[in-house]
N, CA, C and O atoms as CSV, one atom per row, in Angstrom:
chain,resi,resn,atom,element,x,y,z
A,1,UNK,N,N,93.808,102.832,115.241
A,1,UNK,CA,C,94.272,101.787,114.359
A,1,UNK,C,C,94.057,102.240,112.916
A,1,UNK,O,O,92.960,102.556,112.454
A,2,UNK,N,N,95.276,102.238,112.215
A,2,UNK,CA,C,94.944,102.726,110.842
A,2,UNK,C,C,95.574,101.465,109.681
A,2,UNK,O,O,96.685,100.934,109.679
A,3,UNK,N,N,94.336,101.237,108.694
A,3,UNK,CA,C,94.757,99.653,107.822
A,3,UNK,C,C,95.217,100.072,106.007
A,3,UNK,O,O,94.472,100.528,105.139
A,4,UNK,N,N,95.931,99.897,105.959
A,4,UNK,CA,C,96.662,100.185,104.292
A,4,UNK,C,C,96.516,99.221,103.598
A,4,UNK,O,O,97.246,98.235,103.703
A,5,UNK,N,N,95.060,99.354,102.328
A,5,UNK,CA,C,95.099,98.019,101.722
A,5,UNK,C,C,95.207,98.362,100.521
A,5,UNK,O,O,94.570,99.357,100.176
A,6,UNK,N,N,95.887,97.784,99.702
A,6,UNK,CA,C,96.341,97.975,98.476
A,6,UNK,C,C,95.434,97.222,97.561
A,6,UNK,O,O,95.117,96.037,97.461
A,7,UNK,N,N,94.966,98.888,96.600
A,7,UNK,CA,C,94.203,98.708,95.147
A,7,UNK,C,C,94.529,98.239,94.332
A,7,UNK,O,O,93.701,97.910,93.483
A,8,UNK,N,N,96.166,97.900,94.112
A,8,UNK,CA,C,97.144,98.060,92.886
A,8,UNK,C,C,97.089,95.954,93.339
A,8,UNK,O,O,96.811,95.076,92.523
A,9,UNK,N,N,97.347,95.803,94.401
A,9,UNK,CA,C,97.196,94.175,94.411
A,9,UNK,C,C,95.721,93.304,94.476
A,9,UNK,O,O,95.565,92.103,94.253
A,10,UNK,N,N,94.805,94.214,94.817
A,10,UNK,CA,C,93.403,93.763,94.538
A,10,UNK,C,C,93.240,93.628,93.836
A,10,UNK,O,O,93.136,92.403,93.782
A,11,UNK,N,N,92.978,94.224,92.414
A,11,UNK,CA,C,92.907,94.679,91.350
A,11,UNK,C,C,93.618,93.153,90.469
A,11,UNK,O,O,93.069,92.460,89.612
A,12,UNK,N,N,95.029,93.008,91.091
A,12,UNK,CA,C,95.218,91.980,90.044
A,12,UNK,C,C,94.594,90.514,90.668
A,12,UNK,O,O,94.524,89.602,89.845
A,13,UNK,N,N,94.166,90.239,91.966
A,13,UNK,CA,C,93.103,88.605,92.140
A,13,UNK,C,C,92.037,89.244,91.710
A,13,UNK,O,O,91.813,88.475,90.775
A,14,UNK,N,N,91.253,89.975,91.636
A,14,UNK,CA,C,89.798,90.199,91.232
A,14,UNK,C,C,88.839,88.880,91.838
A,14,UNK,O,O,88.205,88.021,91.225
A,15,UNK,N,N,89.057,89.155,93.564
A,15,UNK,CA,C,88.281,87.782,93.876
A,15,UNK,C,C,87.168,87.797,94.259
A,15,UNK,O,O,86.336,86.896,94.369
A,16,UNK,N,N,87.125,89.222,94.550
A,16,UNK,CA,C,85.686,89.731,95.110
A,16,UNK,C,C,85.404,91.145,95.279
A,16,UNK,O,O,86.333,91.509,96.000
A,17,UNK,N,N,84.683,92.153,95.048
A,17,UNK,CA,C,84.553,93.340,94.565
A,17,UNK,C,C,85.133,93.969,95.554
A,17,UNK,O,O,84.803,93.785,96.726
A,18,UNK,N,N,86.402,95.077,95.049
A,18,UNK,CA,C,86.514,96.067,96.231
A,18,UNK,C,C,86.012,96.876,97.363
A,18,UNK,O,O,86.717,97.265,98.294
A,19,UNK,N,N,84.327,97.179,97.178
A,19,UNK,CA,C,84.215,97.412,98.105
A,19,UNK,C,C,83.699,96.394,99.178
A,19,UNK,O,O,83.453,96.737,100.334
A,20,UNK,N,N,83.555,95.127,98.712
A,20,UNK,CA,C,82.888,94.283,99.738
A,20,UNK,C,C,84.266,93.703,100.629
A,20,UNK,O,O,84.187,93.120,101.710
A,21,UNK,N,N,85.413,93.988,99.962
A,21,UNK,CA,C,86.388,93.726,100.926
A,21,UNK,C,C,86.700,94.941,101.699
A,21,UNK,O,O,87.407,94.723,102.683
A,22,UNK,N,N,86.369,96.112,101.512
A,22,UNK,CA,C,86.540,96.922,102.405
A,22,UNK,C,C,85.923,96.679,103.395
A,22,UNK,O,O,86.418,96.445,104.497
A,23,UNK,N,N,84.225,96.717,102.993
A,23,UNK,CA,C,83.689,96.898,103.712
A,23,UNK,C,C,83.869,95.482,104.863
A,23,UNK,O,O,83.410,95.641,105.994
A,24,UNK,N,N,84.349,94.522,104.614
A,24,UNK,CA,C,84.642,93.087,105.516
A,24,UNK,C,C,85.232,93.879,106.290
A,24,UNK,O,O,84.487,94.405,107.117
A,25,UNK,N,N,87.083,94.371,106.364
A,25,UNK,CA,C,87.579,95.070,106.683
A,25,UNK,C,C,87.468,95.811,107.729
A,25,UNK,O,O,88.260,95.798,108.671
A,26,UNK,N,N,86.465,96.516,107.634
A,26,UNK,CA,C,85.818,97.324,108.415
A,26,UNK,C,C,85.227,97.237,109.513
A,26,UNK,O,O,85.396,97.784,110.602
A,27,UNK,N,N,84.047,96.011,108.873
A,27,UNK,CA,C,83.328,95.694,110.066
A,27,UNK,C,C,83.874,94.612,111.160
A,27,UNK,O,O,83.372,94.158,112.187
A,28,UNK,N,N,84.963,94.423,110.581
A,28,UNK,CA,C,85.581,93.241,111.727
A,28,UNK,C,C,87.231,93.851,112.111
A,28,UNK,O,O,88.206,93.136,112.347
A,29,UNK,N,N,87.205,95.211,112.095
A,29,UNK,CA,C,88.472,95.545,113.173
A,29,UNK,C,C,87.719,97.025,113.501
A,29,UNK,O,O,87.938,97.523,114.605
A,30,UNK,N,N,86.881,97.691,112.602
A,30,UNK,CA,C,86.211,99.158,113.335
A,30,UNK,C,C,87.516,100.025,112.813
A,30,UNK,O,O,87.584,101.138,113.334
A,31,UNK,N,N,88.319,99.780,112.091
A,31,UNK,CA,C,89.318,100.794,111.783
A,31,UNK,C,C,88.996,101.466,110.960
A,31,UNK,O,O,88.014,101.207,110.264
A,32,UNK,N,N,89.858,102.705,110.777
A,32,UNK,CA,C,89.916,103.515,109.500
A,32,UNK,C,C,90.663,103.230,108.388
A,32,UNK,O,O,91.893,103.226,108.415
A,33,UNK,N,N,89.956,102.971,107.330
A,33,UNK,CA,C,91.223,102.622,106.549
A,33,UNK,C,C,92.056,103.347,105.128
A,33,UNK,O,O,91.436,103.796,104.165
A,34,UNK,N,N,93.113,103.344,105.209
A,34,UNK,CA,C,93.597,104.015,103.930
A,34,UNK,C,C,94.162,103.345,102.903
A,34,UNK,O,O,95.170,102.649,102.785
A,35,UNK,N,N,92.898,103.870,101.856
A,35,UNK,CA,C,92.750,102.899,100.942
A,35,UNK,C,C,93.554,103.366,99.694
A,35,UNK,O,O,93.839,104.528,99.406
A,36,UNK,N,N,93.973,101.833,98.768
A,36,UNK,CA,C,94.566,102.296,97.304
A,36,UNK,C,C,96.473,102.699,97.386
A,36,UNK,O,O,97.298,102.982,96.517
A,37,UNK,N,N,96.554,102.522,99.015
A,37,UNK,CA,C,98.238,102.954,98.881
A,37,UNK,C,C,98.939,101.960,98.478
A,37,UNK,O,O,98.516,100.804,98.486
A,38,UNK,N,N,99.925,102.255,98.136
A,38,UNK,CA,C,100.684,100.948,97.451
A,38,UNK,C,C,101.738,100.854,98.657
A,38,UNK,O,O,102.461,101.750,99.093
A,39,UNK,N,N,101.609,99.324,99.136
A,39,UNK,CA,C,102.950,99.029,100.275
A,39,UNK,C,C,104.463,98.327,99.731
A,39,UNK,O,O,105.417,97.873,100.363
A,40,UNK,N,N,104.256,98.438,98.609
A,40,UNK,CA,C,105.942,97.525,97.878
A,40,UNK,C,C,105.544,96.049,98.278
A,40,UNK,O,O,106.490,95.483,98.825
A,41,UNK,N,N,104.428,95.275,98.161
A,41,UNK,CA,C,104.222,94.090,98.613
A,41,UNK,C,C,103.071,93.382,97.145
A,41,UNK,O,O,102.000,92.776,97.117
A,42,UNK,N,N,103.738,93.731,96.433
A,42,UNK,CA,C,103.265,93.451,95.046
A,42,UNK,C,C,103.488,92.003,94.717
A,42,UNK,O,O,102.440,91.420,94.439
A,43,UNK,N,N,104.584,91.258,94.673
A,43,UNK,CA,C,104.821,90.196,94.649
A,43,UNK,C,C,104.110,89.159,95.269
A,43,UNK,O,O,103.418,88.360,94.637
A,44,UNK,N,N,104.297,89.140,96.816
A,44,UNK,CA,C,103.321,88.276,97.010
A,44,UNK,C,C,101.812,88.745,97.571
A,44,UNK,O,O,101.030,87.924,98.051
A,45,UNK,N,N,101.541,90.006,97.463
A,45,UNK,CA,C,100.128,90.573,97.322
A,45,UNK,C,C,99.109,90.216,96.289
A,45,UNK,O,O,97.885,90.323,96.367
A,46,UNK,N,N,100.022,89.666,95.069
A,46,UNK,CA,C,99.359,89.341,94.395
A,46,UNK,C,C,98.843,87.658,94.162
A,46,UNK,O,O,98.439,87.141,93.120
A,47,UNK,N,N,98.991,87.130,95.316
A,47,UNK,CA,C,98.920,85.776,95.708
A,47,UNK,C,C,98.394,85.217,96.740
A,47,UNK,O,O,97.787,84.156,96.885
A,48,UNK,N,N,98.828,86.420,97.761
A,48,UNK,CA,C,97.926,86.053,98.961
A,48,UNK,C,C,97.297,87.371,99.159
A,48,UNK,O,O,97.776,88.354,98.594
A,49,UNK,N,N,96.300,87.465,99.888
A,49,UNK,CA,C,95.364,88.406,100.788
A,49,UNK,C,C,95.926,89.331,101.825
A,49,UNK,O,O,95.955,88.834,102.951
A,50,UNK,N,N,96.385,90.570,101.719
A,50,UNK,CA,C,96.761,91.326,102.886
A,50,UNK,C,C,96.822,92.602,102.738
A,50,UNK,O,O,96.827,93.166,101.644
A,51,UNK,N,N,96.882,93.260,104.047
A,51,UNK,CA,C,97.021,94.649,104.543
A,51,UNK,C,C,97.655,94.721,105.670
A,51,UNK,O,O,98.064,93.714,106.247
A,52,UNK,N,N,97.826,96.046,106.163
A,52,UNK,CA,C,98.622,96.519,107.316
A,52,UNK,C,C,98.189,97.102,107.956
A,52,UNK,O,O,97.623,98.172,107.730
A,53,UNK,N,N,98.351,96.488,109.074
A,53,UNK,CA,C,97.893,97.059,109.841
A,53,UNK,C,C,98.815,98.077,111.483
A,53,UNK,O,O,99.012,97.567,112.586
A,54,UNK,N,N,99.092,99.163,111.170
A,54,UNK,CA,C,99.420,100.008,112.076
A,54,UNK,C,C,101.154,99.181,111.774
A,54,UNK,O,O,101.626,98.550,112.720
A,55,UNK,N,N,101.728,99.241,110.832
A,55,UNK,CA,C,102.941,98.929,110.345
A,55,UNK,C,C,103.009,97.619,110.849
A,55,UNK,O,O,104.102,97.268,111.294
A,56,UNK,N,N,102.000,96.755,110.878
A,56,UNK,CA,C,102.350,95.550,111.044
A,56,UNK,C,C,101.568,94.583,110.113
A,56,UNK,O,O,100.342,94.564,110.221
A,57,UNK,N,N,102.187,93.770,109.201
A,57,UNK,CA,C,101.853,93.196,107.977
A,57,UNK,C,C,100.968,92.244,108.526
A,57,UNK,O,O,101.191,91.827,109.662
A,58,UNK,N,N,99.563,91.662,107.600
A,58,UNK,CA,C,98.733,90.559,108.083
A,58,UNK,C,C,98.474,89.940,106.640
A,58,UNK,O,O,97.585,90.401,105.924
A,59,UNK,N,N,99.256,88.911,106.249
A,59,UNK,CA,C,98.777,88.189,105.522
A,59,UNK,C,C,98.272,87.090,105.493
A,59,UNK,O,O,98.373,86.571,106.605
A,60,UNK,N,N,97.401,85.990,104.252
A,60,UNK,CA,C,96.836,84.852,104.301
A,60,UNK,C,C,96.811,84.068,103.177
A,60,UNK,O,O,97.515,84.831,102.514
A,61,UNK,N,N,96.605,83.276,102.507
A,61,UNK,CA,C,96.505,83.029,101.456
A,61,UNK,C,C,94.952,82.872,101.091
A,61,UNK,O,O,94.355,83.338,100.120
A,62,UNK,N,N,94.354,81.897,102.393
A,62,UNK,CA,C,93.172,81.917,102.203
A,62,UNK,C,C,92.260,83.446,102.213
A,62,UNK,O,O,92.921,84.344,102.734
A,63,UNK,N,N,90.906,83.875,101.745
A,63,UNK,CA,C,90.109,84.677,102.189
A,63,UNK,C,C,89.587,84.974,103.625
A,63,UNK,O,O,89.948,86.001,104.200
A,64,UNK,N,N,88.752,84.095,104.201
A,64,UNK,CA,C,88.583,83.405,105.445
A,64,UNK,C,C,88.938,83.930,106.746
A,64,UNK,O,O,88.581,84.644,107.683
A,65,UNK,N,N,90.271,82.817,106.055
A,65,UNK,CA,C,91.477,83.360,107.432
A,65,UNK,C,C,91.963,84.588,107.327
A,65,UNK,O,O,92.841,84.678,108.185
A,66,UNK,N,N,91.896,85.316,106.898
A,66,UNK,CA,C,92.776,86.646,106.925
A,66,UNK,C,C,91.631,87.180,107.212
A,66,UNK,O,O,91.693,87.572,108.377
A,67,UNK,N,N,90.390,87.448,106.653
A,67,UNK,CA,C,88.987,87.665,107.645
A,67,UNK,C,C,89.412,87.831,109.228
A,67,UNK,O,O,89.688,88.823,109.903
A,68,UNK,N,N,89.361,86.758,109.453
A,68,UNK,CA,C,89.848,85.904,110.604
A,68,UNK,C,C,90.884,86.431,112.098
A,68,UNK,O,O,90.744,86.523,113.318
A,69,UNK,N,N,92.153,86.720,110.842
A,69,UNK,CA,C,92.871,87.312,111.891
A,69,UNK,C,C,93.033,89.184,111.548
A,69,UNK,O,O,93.907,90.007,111.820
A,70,UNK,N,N,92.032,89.241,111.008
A,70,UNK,CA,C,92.099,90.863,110.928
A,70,UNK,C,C,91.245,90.932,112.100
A,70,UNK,O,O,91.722,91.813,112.815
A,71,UNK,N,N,90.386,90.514,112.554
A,71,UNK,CA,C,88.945,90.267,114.039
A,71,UNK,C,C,90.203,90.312,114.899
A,71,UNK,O,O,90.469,91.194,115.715
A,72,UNK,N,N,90.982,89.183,114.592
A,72,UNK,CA,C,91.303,88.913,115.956
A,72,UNK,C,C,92.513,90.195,116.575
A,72,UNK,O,O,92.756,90.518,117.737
A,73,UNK,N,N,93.063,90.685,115.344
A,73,UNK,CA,C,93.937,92.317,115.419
A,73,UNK,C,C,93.027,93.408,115.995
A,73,UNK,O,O,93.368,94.125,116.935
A,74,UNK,N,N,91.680,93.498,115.281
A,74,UNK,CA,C,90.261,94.122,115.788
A,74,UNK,C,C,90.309,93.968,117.233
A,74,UNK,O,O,90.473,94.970,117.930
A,75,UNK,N,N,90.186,92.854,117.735
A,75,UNK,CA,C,90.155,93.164,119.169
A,75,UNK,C,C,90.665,93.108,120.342
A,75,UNK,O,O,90.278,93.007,121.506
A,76,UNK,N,N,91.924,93.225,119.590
A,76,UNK,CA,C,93.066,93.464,120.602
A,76,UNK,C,C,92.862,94.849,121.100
A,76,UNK,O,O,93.633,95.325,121.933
């Protein structure tokens, strides 16, 4: 499982320090992730919460929930 989370849309919520969202990330799917790529999801990346996972988009608006269903992608 490989997760693409974009620096370029973090960067503009500044909601909580980059690496503590990695590291969330991490510990709740065990993936590898490749970090800082830009996915063309600028628009609403910069509004809601997301990454990709294995070419399949997971977004949220809330924090939480996208927590949430990144676990539940984790353990599939």
């Amino acid at each position: 499982m490989e997760i693409i989370y974009c620096m370029k849309c973090h960067q503009k919520r500044r909601f909580k320090a980059y690496e503590d969202v990695v590291k969330d990330i991490k510990d709740n799917t065990g993936a590898q992730i490749v970090e800082s790529q830009c996915v063309s999801f600028c628009g609403p990346g910069g509004k809601n919460h997301f990454c990709v996972i294995d070419d399949q988009l997971v977004v949220d608006q809330d924090y939480q929930e996208f927590i949430k269903k990144l676990k539940f992608k984790g353990d599939k």
